[in-house]
C-alpha positions in Angstrom: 0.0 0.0 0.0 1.3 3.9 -0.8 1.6 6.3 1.3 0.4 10.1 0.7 2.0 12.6 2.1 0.6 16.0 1.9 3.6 18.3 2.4 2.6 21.1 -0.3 1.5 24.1 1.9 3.0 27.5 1.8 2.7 27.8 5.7 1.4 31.2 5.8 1.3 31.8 9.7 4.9 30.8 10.0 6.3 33.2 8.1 9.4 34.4 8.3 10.4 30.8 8.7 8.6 29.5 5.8 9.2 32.2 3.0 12.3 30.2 2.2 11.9 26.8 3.5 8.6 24.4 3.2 6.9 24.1 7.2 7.3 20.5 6.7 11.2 20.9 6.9 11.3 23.3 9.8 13.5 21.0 12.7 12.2 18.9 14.9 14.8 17.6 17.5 17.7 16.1 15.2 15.7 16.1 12.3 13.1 18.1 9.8 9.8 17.4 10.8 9.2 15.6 7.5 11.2 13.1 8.4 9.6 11.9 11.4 6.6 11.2 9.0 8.7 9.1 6.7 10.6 7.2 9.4 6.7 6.6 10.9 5.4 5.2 7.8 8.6 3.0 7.2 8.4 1.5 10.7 4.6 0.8 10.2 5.8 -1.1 6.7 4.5 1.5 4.4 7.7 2.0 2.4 6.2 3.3 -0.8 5.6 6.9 -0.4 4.3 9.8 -2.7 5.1 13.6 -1.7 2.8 15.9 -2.7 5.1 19.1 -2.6 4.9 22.4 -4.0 6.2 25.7 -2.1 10.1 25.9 -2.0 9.8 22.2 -3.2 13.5 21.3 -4.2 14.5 22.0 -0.4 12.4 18.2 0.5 13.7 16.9 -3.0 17.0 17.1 -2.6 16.9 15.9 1.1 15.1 12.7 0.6 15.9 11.9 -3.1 14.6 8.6 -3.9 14.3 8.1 -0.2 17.1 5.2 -0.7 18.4 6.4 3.3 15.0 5.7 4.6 14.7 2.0 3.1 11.6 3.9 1.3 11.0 4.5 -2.3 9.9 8.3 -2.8 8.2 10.3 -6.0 7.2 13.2 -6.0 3.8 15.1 -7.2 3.9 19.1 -7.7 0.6 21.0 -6.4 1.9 24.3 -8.2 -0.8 26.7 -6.6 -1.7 25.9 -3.3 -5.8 25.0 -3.5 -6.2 22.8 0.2 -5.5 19.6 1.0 -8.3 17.8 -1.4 -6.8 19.3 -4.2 -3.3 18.2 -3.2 -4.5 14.6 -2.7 -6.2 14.6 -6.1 -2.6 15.2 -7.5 -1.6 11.9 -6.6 -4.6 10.2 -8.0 -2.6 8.5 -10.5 0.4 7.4 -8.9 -2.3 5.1 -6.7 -3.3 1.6 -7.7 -5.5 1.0 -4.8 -6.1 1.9 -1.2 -3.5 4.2 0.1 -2.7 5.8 3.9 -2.6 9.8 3.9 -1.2 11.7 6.1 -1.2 15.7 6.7 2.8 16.9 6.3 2.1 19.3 9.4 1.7 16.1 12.1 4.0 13.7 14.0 2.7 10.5 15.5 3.6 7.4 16.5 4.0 4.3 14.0 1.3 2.3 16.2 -1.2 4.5 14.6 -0.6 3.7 11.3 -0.9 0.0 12.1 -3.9 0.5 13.8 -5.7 2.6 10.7 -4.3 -0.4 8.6 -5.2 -3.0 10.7 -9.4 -1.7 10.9 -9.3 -1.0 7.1 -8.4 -5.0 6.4 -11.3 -5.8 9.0 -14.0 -3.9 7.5 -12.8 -2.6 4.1 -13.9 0.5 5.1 -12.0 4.3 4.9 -10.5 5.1 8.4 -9.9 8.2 9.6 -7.7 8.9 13.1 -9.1 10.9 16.1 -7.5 12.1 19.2 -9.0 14.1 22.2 -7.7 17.5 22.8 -8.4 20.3 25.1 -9.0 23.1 23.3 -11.1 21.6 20.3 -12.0 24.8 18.2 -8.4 24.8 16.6 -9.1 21.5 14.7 -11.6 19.9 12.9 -13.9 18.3 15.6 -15.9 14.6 14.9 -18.9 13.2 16.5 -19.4 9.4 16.7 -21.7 6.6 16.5 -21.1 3.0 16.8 -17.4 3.5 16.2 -18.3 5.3 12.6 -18.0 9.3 11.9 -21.2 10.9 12.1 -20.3 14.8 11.2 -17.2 16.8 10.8 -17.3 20.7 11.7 -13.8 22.8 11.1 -12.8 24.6 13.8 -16.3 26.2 15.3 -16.8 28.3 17.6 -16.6 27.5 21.5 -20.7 27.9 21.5 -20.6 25.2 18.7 -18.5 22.1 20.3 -20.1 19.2 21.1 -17.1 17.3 21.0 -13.5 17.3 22.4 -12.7 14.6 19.5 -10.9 16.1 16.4 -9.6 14.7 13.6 -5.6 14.0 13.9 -4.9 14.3 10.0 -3.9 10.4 9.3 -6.6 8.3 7.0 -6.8 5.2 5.5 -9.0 5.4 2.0 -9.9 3.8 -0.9 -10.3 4.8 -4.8 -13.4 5.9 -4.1 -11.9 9.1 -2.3 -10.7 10.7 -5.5 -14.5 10.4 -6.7 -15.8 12.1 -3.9 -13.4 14.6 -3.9 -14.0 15.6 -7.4 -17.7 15.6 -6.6 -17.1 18.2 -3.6 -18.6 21.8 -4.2 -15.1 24.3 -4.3 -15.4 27.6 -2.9 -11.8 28.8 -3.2 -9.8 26.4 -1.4 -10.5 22.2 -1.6 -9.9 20.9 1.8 -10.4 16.9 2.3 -12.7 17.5 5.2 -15.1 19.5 3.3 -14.6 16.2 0.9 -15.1 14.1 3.9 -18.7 15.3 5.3 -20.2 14.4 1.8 -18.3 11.1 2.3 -20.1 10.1 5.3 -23.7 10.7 3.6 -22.7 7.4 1.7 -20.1 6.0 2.9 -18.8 4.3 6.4 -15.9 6.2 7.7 -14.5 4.2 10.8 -12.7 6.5 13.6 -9.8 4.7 15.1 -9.0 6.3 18.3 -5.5 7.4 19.3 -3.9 8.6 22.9 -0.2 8.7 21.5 2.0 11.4 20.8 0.2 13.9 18.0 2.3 17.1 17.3 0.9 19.7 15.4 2.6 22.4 13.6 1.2 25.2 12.9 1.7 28.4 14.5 5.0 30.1 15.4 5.0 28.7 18.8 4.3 25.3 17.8 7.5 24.8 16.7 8.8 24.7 19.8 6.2 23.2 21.7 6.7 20.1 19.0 10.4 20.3 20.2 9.8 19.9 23.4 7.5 16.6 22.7 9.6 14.9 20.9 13.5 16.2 23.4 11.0 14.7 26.1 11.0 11.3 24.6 14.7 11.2 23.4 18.3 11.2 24.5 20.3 14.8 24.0 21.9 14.3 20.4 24.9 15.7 20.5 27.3 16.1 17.0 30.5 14.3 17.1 32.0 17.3 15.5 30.5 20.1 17.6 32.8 22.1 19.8 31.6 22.5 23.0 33.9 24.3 25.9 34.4 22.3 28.8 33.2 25.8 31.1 30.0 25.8 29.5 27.0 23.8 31.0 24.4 21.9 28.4 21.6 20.7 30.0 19.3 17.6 28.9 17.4 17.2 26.1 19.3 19.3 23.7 20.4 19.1 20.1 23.9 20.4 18.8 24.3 20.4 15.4 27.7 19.7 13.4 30.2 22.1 13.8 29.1 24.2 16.1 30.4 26.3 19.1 29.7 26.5 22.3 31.9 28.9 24.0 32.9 28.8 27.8 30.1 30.3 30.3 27.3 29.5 28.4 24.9 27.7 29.6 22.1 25.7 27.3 19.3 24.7 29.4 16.9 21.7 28.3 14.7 21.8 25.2 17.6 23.7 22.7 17.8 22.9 19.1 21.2 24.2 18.0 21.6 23.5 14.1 24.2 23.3 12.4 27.5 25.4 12.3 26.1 27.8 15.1 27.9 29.7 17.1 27.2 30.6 20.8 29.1 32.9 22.4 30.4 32.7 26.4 27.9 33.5 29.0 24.9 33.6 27.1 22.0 31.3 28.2 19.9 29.9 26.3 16.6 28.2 27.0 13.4 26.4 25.5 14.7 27.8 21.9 15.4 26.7 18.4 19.0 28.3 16.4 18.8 27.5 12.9 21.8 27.1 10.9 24.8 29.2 10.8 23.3 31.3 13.5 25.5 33.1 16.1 24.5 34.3 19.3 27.4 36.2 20.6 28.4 36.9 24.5 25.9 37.6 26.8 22.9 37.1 25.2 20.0 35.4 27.4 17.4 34.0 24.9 14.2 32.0 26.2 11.2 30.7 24.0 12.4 31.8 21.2 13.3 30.4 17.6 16.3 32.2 15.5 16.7 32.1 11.7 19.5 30.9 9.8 22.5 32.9 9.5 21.3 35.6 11.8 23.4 37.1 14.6 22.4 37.8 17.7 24.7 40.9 18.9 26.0 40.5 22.4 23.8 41.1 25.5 20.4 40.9 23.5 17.4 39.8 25.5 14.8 37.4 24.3 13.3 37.0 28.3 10.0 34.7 26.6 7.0 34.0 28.8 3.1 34.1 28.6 2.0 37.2 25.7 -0.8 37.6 23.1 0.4 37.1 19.9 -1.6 38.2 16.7 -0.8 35.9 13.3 -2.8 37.0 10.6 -6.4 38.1 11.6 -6.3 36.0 14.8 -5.4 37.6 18.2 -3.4 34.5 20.3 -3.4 35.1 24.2 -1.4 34.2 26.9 1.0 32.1 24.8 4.5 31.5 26.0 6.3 32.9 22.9 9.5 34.5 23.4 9.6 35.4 19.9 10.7 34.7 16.5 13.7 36.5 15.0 13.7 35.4 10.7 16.6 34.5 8.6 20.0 36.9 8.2 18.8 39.4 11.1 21.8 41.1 12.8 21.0 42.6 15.5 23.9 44.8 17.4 24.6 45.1 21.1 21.8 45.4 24.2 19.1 45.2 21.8 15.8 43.9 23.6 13.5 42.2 22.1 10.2 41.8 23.6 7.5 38.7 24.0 5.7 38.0 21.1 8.1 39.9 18.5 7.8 38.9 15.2 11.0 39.8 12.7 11.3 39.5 9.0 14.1 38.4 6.9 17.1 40.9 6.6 16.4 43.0 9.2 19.7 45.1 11.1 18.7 45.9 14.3 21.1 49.6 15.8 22.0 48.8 19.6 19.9 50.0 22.2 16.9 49.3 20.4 13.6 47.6 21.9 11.7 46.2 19.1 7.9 44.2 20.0 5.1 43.6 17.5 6.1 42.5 13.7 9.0 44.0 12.0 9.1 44.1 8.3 11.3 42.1 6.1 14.4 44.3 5.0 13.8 46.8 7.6 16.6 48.8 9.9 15.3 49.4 13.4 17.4 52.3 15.1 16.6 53.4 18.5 13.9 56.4 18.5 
């Protein structure tokens, strides 16, 4: 049986991040979260895998190739214009024989799940669709049940409107018959499966196979690092053979280090770090609950919590990034009291005792003059100087 994978979406609300990188290949621990998808599917015995890949595409192309290093076989099917994830399925139509698993590119779960979608859809021959119980269930696609079968799908209502704290976790089982139905589906702009999905029902069984594992969703900027923390929790600190860390500084546990990179003497890296590659940090700064993408350098005295860095960006020396609880607003939608230190995009240079306030949003290429407290969203290209 193939596996789908839809990993074609521009990723809007993680801008900076993903104007030059697809959200499926932001990190996660040691790896892109992509790959934690792949490796799930190859441990369940699904090693025949489609990507469905569009925005900044040749970034997951020339990582996985063939998918040869996975003990996979990968191809790949473009979704040029980004039209929702029933479109993007539809792409693949032709590169599947028969029944195939799906899976959203924007979730990580546990290989048990795919066995246990597989393992219903050989008992009843039916499509299977995943649910999970959540907390806060107007951010996903909520599900009502009877007798173990779907009886409604409703896309994130309103907190008035829940009648269930079950939501769909984004991994199916189907048949051919899904490529029907989702050519049959009325399209008002953008062709998500789930509007697909609640035409499905009308006619067809949908079985709900219920899950309690780990489920990581990524989708807003501080999801990034709450994924990180879910998956450092479950693992042993990776730490590259070819990293230079100074036997004064203090790395805590779970962390990542990346190859090649510096750790200088006084820092200190508290748990739940992602240090990429070739990143430098210099001594006495601390670091905590953040992600440093490649080629980053935080130089001396810098004291950075909740926070993700872009690639080649520099941190000038004592910055502050203090994190902690803020309202956030991503698009239209006004977040509250999330613990976001910020985000600082790729090839910012910021200079020295710069602070930078909970909840700040930078663009690309932004210089930063010292002195300078910046909060809210700054503007790709920008030059912030103190007022």
């Amino acid at each position: 049986m193939k596996a789908i994978i839809l990993a074609a979406g521009v990723g809007t609300r993680l801008h900076p991040l993903t104007q030059t990188r697809p959200k499926s290949m932001l990190p996660i621990g040691d790896k892109p979260l992509l790959e934690h998808i792949v490796d799930a599917l190859a441990t369940a015995g699904v090693d025949d895998i489609v990507l469905v890949v569009g925005h900044r595409q040749e970034r997951i192309q020339n990582y996985f190739q063939n998918g040869n290093d996975w003990d996979v076989t990968i191809e790949y099917v473009t979704q040029e214009t980004p039209r929702g994830t029933g479109d993007a399925l539809l792409k693949a139509e032709h590169t599947v024989g028969d029944d195939c698993v799906v899976v959203n590119g924007d979730r990580i779960v546990e290989p048990r799940l795919i066995t246990e979608l597989l393992e219903q859809h050989q008992a009843t021959d039916h499509a299977c669709i995943a649910i999970t119980e959540v907390e806060d269930p107007t951010k996903y696609g909520t599900v009502t049940l009877e007798n173990g079968q779907v009886t409604s799908i409703r896309e994130k209502p309103e907190a008035h409107e829940t009648i269930s704290n079950l939501v769909n976790a984004g991994v199916y089982v189907f048949g051919p018959e899904i490529f029907a139905a989702i050519r049959q589906t009325d399209q008002y702009g953008e062709l998500k499966l789930t509007d697909t999905l609640r035409d499905y029902i009308e006619e067809h069984p949908l079985d709900a196979v219920s899950y309690d594992g780990l489920w990581l969703e990524l989708s807003r900027p501080w999801d990034l690092l709450t994924v990180n923390s879910g998956v450092l929790a479950r693992t042993d600190s990776t730490i590259s053979k070819s990293a230079d860390i100074s036997s004064d500084a203090t790395v805590g546990d779970p962390v990542v280090v990346g190859d090649h990179s510096r750790i200088q003497p006084g820092a200190r890296i508290f748990r739940d770090v992602v240090i990429g590659d070739n990143v430098t940090i210099g001594s006495n700064a601390v670091i905590t609950n953040a992600i440093i993408l490649e080629d980053a350098v935080i130089e001396p005295g810098s004291v950075i919590s909740d926070c993700i860095i872009g690639s080649g960006s520099t941190i000038g020396p004592v910055n502050s990034i203090e994190g902690g609880q803020t309202d956030v607003r991503v698009d239209d939608d006004l977040y509250t009291d999330v613990k976001f230190g910020g985000l600082v995009g790729d090839n910012v240079e910021t200079a020295g005792n710069v602070t930078i306030e909970p909840g700040t949003i930078i663009g690309n290429n932004v210089s930063v003059e010292s002195g300078s407290t910046l909060t809210g969203r700054i503007p790709e290209d920008a030059h912030v100087f103190r007022g």
